[in-house]
N, C-alpha and C positions, 0 to 999 in steps of 0.2 A: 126851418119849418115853423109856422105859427100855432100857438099852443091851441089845442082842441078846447072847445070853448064846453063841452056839453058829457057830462059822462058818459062811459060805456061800457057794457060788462064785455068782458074777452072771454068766455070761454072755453073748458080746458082741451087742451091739445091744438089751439088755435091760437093766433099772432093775432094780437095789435095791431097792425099795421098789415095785415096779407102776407106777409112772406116770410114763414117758417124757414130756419134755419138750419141744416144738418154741418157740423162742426164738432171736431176734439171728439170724438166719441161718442156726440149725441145729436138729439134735436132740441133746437132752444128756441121758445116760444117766448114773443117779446109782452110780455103783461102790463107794461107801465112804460111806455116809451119819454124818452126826453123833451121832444115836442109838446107833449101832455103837461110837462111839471118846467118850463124855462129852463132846464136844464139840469136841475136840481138833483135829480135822480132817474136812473131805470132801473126797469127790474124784469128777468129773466126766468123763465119756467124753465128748468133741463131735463131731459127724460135719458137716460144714460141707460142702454142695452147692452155697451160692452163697459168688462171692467177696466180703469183706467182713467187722467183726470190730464191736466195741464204740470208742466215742469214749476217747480219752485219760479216763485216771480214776486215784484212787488210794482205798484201804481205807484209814478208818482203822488198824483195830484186826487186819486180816488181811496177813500174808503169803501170796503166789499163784504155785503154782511151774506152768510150763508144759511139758508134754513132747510134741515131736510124734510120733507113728505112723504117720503118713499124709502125703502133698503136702509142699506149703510154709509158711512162715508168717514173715511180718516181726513182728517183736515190737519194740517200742518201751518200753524201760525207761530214764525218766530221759530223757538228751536222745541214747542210744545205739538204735539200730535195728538190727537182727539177723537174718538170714537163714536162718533154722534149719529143718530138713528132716528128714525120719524117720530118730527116734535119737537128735536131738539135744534140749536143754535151758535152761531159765533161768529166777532168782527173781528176781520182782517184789516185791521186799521193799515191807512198810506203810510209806505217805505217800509212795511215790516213783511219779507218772505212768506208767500205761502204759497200753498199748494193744497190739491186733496185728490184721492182717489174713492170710486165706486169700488167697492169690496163685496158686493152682492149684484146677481144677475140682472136686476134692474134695479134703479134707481132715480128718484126724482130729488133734484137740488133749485130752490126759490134761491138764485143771487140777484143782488141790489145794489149797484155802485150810487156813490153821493160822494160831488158831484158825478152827473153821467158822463162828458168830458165826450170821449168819442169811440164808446165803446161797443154800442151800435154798430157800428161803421166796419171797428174791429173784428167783431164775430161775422156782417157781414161780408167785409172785403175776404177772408181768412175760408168761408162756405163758397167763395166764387172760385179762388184760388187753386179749391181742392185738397186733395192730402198735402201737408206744406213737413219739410225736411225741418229737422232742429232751430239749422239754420237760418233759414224761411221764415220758423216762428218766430224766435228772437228778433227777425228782422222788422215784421210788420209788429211786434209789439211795442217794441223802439218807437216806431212812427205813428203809435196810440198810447204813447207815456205808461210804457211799462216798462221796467229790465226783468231780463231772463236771467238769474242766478244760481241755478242748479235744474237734474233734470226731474222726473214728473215721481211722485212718490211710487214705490214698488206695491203690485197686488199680493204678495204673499201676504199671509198672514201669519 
């Protein structure tokens, strides 16, 4: 894609690009696509109605910064777990496990990979696919330079 040459406000509850996303538990609305920045970074609006998040994993090749808007969110970077709530923040720096769960009825999470690498593609391919088994997941995230290293944090609290 060639980079959009002219700014444009996105929205909230709207894509960048037209095509909202439903995936993992939520809808993810693209705010900053790859196209936009050579590659450099995108960035991800999530609206999260059920509680529940992604299995432990780490990027190779991506740093993943997390900011919450909305509710709660335990985030799990490395072997530290984190209680962050609207306003607050943290990087998941590449190779370091993580993970996070929505621990309140809704919740909105701003993620921002750098580079963006093909992670687009990833959430895309992943909403076409449908509900995808463990196994399924590990598999397509493998083939979007991720490993799957444990499963997805617990909602109890």
């Amino acid at each position: 894609m060639e980079p959009n040459s002219r700014s444009m406000p996105v929205l909230k509850d709207q894509d960048r690009v037209g095509d909202p996303i439903r995936f993992l538990n939520g809808n993810f609305f693209c705010k900053v696509s790859a196209a936009d920045t050579h590659g450099e970074i995108c960035v991800f609006d999530t609206v999260r109605t059920v509680r529940g998040g992604p299995p432990l994993h780490f990027h190779h090749a991506q740093d993943e910064w997390f900011f919450v808007t909305e509710g709660e969110f335990d985030i799990q970077i490395g072997d530290a777990v984190h209680r962050l709530r609207e306003g607050d923040a943290v990087l998941g720096p590449r190779l370091v496990p993580h993970a996070f769960v929505n621990i309140t009825e809704t919740g909105r999470l701003l993620v921002m990979f750098s580079p963006a690498g093909t992670m687009e593609t990833f959430f895309r391919e992943g909403s076409r696919r449908g509900p995808l088994s463990a196994t399924e997941f590990a598999s397509l995230s493998e083939e979007h330079g991720m490993t799957v290293v444990g499963p997805p944090l617990s909602t109890l609290e």
